[in-house]
C-alpha atoms as a printed R data frame, in Angstrom:
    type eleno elety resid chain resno       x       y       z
1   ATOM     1    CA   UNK     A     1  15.508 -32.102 -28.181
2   ATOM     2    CA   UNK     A     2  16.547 -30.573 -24.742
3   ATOM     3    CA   UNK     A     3  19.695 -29.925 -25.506
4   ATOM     4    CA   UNK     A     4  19.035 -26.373 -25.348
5   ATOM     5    CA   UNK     A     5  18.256 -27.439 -21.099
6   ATOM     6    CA   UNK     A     6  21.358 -29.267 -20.596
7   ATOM     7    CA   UNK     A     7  22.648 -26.513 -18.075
8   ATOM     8    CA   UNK     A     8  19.648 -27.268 -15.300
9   ATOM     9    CA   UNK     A     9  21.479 -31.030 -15.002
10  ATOM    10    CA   UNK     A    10  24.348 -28.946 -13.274
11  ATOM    11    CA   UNK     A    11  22.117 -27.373 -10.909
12  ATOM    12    CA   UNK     A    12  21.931 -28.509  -7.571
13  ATOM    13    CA   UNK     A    13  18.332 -28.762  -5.639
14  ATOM    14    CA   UNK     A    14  20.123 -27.235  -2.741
15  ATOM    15    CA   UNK     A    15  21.318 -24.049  -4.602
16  ATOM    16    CA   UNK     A    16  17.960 -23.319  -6.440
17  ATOM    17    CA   UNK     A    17  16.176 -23.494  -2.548
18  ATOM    18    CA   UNK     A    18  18.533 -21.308  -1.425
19  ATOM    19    CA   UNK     A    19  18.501 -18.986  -3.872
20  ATOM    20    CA   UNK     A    20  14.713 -19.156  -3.822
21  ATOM    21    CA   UNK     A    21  15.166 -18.625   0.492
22  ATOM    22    CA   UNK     A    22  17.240 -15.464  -0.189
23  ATOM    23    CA   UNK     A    23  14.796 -14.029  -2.533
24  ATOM    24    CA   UNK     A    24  12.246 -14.373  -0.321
25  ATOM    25    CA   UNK     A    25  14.182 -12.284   2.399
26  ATOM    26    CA   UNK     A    26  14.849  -9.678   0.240
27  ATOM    27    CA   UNK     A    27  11.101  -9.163  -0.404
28  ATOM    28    CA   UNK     A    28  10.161 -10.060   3.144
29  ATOM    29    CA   UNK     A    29  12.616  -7.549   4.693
30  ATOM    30    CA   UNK     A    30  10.933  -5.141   1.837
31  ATOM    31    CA   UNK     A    31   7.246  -5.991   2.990
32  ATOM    32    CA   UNK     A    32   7.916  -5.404   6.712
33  ATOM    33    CA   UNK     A    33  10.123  -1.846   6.322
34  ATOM    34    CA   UNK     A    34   7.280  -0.859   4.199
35  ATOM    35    CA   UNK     A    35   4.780  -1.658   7.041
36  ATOM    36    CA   UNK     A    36   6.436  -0.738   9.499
37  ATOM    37    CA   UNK     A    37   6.866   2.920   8.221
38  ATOM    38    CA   UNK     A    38   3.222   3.079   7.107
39  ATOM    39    CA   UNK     A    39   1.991   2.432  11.241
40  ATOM    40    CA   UNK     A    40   4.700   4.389  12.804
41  ATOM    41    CA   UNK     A    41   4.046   7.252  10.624
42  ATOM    42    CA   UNK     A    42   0.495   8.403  10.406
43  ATOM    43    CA   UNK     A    43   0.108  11.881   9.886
44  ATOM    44    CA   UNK     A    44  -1.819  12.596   6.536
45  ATOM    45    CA   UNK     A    45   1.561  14.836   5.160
46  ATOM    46    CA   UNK     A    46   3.686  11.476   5.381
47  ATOM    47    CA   UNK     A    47   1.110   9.528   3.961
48  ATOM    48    CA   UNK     A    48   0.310  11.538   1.226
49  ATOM    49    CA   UNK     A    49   4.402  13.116   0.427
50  ATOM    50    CA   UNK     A    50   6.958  11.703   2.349
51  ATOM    51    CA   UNK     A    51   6.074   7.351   1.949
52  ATOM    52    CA   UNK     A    52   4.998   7.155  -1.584
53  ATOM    53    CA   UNK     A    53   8.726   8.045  -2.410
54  ATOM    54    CA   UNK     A    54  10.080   5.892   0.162
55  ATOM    55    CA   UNK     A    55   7.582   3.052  -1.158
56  ATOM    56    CA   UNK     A    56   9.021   3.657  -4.646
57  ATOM    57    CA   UNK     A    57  13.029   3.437  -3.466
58  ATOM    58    CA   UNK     A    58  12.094   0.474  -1.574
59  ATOM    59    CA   UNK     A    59  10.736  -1.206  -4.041
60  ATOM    60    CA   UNK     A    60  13.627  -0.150  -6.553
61  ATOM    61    CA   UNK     A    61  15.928  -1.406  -4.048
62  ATOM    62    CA   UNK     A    62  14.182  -4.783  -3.903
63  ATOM    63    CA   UNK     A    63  13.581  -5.358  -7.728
64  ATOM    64    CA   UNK     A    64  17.457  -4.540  -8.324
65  ATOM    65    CA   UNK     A    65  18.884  -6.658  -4.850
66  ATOM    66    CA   UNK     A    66  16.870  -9.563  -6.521
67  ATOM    67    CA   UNK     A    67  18.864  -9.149  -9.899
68  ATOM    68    CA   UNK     A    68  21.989  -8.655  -8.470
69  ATOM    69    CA   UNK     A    69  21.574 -11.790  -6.153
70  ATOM    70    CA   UNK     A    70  20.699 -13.749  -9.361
71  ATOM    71    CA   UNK     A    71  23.776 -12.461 -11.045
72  ATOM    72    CA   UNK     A    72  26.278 -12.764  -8.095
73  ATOM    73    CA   UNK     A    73  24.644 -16.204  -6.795
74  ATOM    74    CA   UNK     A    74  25.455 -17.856 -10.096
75  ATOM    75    CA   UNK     A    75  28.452 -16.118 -11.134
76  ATOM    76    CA   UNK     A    76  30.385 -18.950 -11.698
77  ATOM    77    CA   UNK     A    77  27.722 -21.141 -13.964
78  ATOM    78    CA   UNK     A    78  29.033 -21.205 -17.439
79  ATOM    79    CA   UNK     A    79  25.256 -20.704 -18.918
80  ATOM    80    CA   UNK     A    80  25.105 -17.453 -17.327
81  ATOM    81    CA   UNK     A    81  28.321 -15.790 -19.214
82  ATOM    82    CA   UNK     A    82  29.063 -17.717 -22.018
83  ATOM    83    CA   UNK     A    83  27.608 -16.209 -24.981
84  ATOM    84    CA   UNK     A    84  24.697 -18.553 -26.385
85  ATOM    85    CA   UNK     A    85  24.560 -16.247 -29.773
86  ATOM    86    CA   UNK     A    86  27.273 -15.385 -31.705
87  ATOM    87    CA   UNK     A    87  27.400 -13.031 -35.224
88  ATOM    88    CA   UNK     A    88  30.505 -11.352 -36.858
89  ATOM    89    CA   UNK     A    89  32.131 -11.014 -33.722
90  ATOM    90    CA   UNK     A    90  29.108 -10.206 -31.437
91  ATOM    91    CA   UNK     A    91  28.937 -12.263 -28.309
92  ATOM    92    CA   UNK     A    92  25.736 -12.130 -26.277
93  ATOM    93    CA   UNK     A    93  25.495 -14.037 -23.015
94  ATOM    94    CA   UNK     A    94  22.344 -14.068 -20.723
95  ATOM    95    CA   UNK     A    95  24.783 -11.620 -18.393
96  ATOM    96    CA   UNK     A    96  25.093  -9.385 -20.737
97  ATOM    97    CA   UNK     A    97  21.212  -9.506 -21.506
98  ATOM    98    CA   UNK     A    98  20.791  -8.972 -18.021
99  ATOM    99    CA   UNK     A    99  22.708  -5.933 -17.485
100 ATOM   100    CA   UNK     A   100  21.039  -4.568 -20.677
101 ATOM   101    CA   UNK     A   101  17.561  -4.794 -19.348
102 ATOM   102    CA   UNK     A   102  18.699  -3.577 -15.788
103 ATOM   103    CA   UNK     A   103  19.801  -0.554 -17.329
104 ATOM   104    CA   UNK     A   104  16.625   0.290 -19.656
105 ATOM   105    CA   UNK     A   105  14.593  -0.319 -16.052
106 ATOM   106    CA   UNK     A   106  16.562   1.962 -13.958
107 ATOM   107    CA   UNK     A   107  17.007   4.737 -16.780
108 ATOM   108    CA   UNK     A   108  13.223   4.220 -16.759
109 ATOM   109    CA   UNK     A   109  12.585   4.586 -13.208
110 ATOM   110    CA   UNK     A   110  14.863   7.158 -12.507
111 ATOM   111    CA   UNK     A   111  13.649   9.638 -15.160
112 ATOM   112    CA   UNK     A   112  10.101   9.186 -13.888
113 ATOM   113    CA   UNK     A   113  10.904  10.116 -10.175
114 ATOM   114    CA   UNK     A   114  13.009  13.101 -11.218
115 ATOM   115    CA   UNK     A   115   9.885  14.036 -13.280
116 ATOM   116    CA   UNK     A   116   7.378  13.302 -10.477
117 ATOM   117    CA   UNK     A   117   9.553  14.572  -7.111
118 ATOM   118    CA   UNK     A   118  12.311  16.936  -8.845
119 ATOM   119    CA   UNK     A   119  11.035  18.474 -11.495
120 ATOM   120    CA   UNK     A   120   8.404  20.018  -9.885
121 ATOM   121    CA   UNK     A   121  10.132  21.966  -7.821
122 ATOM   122    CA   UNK     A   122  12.283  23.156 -10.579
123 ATOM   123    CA   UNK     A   123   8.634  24.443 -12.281
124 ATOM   124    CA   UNK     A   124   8.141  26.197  -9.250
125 ATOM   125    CA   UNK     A   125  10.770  28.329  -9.153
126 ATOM   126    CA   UNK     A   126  10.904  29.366 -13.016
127 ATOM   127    CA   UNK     A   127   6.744  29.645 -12.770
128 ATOM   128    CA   UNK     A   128   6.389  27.154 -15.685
129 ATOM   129    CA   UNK     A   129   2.844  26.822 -17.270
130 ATOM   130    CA   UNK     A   130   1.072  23.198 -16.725
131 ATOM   131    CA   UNK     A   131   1.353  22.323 -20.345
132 ATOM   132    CA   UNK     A   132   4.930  23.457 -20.813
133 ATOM   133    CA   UNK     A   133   5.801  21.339 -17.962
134 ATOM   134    CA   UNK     A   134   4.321  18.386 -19.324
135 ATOM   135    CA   UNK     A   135   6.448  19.030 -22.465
136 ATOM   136    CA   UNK     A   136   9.190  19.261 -20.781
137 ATOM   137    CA   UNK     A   137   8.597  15.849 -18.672
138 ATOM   138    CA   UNK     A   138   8.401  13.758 -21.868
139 ATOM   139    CA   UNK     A   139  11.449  15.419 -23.412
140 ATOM   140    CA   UNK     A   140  13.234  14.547 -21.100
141 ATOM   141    CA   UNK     A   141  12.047  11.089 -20.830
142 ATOM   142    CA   UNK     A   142  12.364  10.462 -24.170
143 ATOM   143    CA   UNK     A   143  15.880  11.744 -24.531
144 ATOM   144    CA   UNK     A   144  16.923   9.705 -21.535
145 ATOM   145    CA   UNK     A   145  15.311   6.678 -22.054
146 ATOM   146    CA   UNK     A   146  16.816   6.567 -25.791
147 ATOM   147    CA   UNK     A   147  20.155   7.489 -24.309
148 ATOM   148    CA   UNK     A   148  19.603   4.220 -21.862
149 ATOM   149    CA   UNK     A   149  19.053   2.089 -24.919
150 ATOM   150    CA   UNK     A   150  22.002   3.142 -26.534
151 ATOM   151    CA   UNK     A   151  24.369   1.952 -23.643
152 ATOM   152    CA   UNK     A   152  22.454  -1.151 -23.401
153 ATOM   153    CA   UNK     A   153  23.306  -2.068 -26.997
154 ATOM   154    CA   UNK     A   154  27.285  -1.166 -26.349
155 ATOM   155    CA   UNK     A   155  26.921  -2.791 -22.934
156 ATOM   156    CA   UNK     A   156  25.499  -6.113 -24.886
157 ATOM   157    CA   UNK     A   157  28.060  -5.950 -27.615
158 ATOM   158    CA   UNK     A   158  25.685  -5.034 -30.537
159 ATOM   159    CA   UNK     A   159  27.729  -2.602 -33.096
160 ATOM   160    CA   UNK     A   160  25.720   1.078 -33.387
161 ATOM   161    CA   UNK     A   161  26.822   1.176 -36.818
162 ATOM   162    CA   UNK     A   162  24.685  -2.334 -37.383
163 ATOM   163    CA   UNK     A   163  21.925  -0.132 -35.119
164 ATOM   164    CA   UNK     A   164  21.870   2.284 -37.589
165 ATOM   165    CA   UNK     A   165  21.547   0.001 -40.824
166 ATOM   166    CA   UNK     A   166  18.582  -1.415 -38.940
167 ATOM   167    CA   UNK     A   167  17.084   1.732 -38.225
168 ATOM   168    CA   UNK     A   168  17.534   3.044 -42.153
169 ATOM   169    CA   UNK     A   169  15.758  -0.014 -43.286
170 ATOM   170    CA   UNK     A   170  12.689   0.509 -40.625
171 ATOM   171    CA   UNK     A   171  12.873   4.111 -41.828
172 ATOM   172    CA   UNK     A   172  12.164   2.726 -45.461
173 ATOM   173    CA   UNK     A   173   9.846   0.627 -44.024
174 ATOM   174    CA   UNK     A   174   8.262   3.287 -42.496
175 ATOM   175    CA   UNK     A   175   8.489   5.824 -45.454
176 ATOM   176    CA   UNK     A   176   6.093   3.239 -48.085
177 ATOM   177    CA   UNK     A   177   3.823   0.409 -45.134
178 ATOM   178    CA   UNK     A   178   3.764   3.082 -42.240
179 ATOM   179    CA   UNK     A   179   3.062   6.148 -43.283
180 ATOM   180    CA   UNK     A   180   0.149   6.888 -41.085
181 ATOM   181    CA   UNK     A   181   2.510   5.793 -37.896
182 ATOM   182    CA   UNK     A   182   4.793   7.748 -39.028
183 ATOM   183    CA   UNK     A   183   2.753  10.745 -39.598
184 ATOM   184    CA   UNK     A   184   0.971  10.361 -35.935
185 ATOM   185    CA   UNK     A   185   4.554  10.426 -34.606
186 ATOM   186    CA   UNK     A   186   5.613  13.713 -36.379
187 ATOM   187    CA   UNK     A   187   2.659  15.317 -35.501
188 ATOM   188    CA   UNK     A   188   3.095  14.039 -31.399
189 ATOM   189    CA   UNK     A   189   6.050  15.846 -31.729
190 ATOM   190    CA   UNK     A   190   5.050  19.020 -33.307
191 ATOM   191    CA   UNK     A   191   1.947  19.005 -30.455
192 ATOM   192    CA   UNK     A   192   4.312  18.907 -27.498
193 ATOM   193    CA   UNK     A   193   6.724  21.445 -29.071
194 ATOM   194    CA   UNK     A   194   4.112  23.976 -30.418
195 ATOM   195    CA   UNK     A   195   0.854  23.401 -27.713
196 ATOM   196    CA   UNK     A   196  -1.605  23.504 -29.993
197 ATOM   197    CA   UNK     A   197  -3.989  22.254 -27.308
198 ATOM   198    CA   UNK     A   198  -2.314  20.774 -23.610
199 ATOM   199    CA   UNK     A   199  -3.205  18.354 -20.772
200 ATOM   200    CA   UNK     A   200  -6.437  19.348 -19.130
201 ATOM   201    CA   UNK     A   201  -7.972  21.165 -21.981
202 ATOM   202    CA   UNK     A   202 -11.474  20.651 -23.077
203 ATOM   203    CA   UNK     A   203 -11.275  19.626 -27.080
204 ATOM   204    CA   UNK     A   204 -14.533  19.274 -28.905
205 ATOM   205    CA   UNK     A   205 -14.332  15.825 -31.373
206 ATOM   206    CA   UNK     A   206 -16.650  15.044 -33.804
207 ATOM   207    CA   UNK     A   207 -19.135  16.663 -31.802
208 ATOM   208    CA   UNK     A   208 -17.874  15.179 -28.721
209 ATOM   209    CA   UNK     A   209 -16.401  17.486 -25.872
210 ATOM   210    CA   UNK     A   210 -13.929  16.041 -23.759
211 ATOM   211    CA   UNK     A   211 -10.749  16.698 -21.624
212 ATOM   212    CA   UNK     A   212  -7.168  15.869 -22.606
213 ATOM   213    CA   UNK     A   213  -5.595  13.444 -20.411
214 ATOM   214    CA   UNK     A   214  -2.071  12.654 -21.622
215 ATOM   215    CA   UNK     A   215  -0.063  13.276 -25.200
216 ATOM   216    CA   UNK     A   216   2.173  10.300 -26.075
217 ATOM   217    CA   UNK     A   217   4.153  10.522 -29.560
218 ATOM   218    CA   UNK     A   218   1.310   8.810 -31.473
219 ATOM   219    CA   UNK     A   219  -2.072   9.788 -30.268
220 ATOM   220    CA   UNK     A   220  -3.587  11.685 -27.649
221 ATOM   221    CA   UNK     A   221  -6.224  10.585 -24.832
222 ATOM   222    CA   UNK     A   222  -9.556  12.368 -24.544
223 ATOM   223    CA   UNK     A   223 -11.476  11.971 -21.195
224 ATOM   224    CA   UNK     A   224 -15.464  12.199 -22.315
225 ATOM   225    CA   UNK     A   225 -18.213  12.546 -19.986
226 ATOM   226    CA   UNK     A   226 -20.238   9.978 -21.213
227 ATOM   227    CA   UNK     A   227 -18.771   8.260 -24.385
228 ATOM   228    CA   UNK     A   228 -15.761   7.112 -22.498
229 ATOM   229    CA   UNK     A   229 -12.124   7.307 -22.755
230 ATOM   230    CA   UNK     A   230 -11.166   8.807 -26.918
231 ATOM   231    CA   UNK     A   231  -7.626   7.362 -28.474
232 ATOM   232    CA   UNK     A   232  -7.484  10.044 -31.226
233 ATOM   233    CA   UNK     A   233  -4.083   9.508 -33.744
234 ATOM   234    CA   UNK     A   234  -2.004  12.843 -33.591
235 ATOM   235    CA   UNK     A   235  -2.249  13.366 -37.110
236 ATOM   236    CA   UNK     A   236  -6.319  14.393 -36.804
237 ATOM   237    CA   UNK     A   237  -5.248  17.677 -34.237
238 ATOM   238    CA   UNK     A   238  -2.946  18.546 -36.927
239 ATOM   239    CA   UNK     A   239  -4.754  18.155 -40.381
240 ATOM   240    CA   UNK     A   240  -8.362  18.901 -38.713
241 ATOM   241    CA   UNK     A   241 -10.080  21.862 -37.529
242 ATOM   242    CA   UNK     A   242 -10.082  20.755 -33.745
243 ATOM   243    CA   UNK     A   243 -12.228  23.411 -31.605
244 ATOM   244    CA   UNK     A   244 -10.665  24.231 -28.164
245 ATOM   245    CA   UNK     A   245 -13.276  24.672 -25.538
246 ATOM   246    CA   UNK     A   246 -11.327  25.731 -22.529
247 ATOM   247    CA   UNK     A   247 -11.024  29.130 -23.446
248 ATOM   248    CA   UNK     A   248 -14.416  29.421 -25.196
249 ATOM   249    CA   UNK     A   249 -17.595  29.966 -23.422
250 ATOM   250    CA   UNK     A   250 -19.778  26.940 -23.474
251 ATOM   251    CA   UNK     A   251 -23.748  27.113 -24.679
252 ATOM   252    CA   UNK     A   252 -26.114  24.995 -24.643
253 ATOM   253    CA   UNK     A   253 -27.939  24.599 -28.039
254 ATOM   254    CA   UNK     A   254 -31.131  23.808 -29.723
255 ATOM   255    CA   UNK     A   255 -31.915  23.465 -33.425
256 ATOM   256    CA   UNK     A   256 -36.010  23.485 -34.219
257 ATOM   257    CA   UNK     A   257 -37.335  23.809 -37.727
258 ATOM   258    CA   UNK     A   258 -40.945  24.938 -37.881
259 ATOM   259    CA   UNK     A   259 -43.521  24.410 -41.327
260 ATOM   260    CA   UNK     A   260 -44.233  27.101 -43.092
261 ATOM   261    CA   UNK     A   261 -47.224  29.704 -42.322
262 ATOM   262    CA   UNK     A   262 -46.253  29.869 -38.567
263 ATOM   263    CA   UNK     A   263 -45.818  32.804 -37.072
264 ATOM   264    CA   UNK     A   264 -41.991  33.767 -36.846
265 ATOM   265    CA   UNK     A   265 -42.033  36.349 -34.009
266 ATOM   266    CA   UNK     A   266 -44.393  34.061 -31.658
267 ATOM   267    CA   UNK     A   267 -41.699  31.307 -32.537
268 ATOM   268    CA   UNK     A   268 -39.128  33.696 -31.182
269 ATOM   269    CA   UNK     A   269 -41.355  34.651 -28.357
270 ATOM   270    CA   UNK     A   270 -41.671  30.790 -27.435
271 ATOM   271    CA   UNK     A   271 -38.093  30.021 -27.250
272 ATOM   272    CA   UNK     A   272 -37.276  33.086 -25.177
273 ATOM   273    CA   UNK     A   273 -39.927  32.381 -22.807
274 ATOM   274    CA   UNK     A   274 -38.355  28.515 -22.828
275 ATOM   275    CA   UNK     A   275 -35.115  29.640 -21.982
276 ATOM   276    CA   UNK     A   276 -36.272  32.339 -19.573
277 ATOM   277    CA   UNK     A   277 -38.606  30.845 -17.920
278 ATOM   278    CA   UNK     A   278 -39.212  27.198 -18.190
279 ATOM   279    CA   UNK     A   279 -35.329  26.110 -17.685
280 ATOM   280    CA   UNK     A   280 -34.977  28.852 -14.620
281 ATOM   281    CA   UNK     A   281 -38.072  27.040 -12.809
282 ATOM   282    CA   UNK     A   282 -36.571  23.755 -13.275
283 ATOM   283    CA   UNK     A   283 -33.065  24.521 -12.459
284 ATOM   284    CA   UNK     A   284 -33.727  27.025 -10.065
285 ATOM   285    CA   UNK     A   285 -31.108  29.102 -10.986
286 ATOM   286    CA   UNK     A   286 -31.129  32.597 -13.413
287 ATOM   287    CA   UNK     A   287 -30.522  31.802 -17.076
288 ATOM   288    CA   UNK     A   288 -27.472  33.881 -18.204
289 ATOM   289    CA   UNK     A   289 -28.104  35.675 -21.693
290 ATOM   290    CA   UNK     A   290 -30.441  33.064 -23.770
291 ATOM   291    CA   UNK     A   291 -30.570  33.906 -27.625
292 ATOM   292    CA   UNK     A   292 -33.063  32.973 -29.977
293 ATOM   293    CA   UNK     A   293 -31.905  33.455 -34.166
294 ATOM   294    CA   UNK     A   294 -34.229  32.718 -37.111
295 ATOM   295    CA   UNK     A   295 -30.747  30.805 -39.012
296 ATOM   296    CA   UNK     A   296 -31.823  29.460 -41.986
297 ATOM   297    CA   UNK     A   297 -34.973  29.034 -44.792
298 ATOM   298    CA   UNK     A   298 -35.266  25.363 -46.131
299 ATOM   299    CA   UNK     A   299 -37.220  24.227 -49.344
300 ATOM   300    CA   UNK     A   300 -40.004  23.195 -46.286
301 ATOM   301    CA   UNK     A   301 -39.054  24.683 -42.996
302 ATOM   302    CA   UNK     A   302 -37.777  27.817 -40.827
303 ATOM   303    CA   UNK     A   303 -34.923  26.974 -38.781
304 ATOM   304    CA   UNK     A   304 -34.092  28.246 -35.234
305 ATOM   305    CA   UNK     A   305 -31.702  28.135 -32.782
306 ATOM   306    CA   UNK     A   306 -32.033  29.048 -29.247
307 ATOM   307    CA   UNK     A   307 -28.874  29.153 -26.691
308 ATOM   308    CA   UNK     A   308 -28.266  29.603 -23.324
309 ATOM   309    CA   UNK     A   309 -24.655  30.134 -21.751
310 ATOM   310    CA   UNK     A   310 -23.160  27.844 -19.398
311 ATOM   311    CA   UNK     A   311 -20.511  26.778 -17.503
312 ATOM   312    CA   UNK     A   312 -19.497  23.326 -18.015
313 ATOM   313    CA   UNK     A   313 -20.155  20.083 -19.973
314 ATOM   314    CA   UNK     A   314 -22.646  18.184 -17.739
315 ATOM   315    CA   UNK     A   315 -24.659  21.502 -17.245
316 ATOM   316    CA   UNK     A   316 -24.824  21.660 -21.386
317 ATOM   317    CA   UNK     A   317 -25.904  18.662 -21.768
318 ATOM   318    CA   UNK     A   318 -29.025  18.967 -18.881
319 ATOM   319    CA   UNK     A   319 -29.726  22.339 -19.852
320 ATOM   320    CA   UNK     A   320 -30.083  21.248 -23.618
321 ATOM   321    CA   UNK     A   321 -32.821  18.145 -22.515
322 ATOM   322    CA   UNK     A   322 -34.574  20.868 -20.629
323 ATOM   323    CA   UNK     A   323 -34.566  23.279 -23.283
324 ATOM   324    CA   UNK     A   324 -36.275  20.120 -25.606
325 ATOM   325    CA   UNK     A   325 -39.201  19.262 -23.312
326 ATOM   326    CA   UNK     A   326 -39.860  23.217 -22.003
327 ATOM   327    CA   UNK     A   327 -40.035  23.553 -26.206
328 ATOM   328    CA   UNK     A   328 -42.119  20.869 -27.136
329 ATOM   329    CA   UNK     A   329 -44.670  21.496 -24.065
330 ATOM   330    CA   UNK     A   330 -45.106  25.467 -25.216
331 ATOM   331    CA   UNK     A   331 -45.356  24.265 -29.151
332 ATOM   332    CA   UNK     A   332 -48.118  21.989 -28.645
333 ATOM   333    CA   UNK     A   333 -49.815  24.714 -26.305
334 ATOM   334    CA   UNK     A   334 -49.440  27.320 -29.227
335 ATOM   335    CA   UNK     A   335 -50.034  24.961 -31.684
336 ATOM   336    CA   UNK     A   336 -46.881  25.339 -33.677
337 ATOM   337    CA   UNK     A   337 -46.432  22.604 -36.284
338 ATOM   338    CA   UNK     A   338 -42.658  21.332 -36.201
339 ATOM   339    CA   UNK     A   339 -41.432  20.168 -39.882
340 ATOM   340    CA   UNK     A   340 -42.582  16.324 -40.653
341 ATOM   341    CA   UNK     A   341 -39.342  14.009 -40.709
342 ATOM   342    CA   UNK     A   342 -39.663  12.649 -44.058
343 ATOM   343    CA   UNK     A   343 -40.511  16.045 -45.423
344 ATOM   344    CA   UNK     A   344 -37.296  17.322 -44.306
345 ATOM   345    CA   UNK     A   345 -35.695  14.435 -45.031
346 ATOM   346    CA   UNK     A   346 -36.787  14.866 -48.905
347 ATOM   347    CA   UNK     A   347 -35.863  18.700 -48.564
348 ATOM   348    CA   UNK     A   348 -32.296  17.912 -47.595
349 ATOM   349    CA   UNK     A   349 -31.668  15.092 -50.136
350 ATOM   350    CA   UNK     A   350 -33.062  18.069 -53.109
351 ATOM   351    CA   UNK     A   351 -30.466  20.748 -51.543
352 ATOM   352    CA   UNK     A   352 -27.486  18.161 -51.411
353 ATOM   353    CA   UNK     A   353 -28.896  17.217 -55.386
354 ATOM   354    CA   UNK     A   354 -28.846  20.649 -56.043
């Protein structure tokens, strides 16, 4: 039953501790440089620039002295290089597992400090746009990172020809069980290479406004102000009509629908004077261009909208609350009758019928 654990009976107490008391020095010795630069150093540019890259070298430096410790320390234990798998010639030892994962990790953290100290300066000088830069950054990423997987396979013995029968069979797999996967993938790619929308845009969702936060290769994450953070697939900014609000001017809007046998023109004159003068009192501020449109004729009320520019989300939503109660106060003053609910309930279930 624990045959499998046979190797730990050739272990001696004594070498596990003092593996176990080098380890610990390596991390100690990392814990005190660390401090030691943070107090010695305390101007706000070194904090802020100069020791988050030391922290992350450190740290790298650390990880990869414990792994190498591991690997030199027991260098001469058979269960560390003799292969425990074998398959049509394919020998894989936990050495060989080891130096497979130590190579995915450092592709992976190298590629992300070029992108976060390097690159940037690179940007700089050839006055690349924010979103083309982020592009760029995952290209790159992904290129390498594939790249890093590749030479772990040959470095653990695996056969890229038997890589590529495995990835022809998860492409079938793909093609009929994973379509929508797939699809979100495509379309991550066709985002970052085209910009439809970029990283720190405001995207309006299914009525939802929001800001983009990052594009990964199968979905893209909305920041919202007050329905949280959005996971929306990749595929739905492709095949949808997805309005881009960063570049639009923002207004704040109200729908009322009146009964019939009011007067139009006072309704008009009510929602101007709502905008113009009941919002400006309560904001204290100058409403900027307010419209009022008669929009539509129903089967049992007159539809308007009244809109007021503004300049961001969380003034929208205010100004549109505002808007509501300055409404509702001058309606009941003026006696305007709004539409009953179930009446315009019934009126929109007869236009859908018809």
């Amino acid at each position: 039953m624990f045959e499998e654990f046979e190797f730990l009976r050739d272990l001696s107490l004594s070498a596990v501790l003092w593996f176990f008391v080098y380890l610990f020095v390596i991390f100690a010795v990392k814990a005190v440089i660390l401090r030691l630069l943070k107090f010695s150093f305390r101007s706000e540019d070194f904090r802020k620039k100069t020791f988050p890259v030391i922290k992350d070298v450190v740290n790298a430096l650390a990880f990869y002295g414990a792994i190498l410790l591991f690997l030199f320390y027991f260098s001469e234990e058979y269960w560390l290089t003799d292969a425990f798998y074998e398959t049509e010639g394919v020998q894989i030892s936990l050495f060989l597992i080891v130096i497979a994962v130590m190579i995915v990790t450092l592709a992976n953290r190298l590629v992300k400090a070029v992108n976060r100290y390097v690159m940037p300066f690179v940007y700089e000088q050839f006055s690349v746009e924010s979103g083309m830069r982020y592009t760029m950054n995952r290209i790159i990423y992904y290129t390498v990172m594939f790249l890093a997987l590749i030479i772990s396979f040959t470095t653990a013995g695996l056969d890229l020809t038997a890589v590529g029968v495995i990835f022809s069979v998860l492409g079938i797999g793909i093609g009929f069980g994973m379509r929508n996967i797939a699809a979100n993938f495509v379309s991550g790619i066709i985002i970052l290479f085209e910009r439809p929308m970029e990283v720190g845009e405001l995207v309006e969702i299914d009525k939802k406004i929001g800001r983009i936060s990052k594009i990964k290769l199968r979905s893209t994450v909305v920041e919202t102000l007050k329905d949280g953070t959005l996971v929306v697939p990749n595929q739905y900014f492709i095949e949808q009509i997805v309005k881009n609000r960063s570049s639009a001017q923002l207004f704040a809007r109200v729908t009322v629908s009146v009964a019939y046998g009011n007067d139009t023109k006072k309704v008009e004159q009510l929602l101007m004077k709502a905008a113009e003068q009941e919002v400006e009192k309560t904001l204290g501020v100058p409403v900027e261009q307010p419209e009022v449109q008669f929009i539509d004729f129903r089967n049992s009320a007159l539809d308007f909208q009244v809109e007021v520019r503004v300049l961001d989300v969380e003034t929208k939503e205010k100004m549109e609350s505002l808007l509501r109660h300055a409404i509702a106060h001058l309606f009941i003053d003026n006696d305007i009758k709004l539409v009953e609910n179930w009446n315009r309930q019934n009126s929109d279930r007869e236009g859908d019928s018809k």
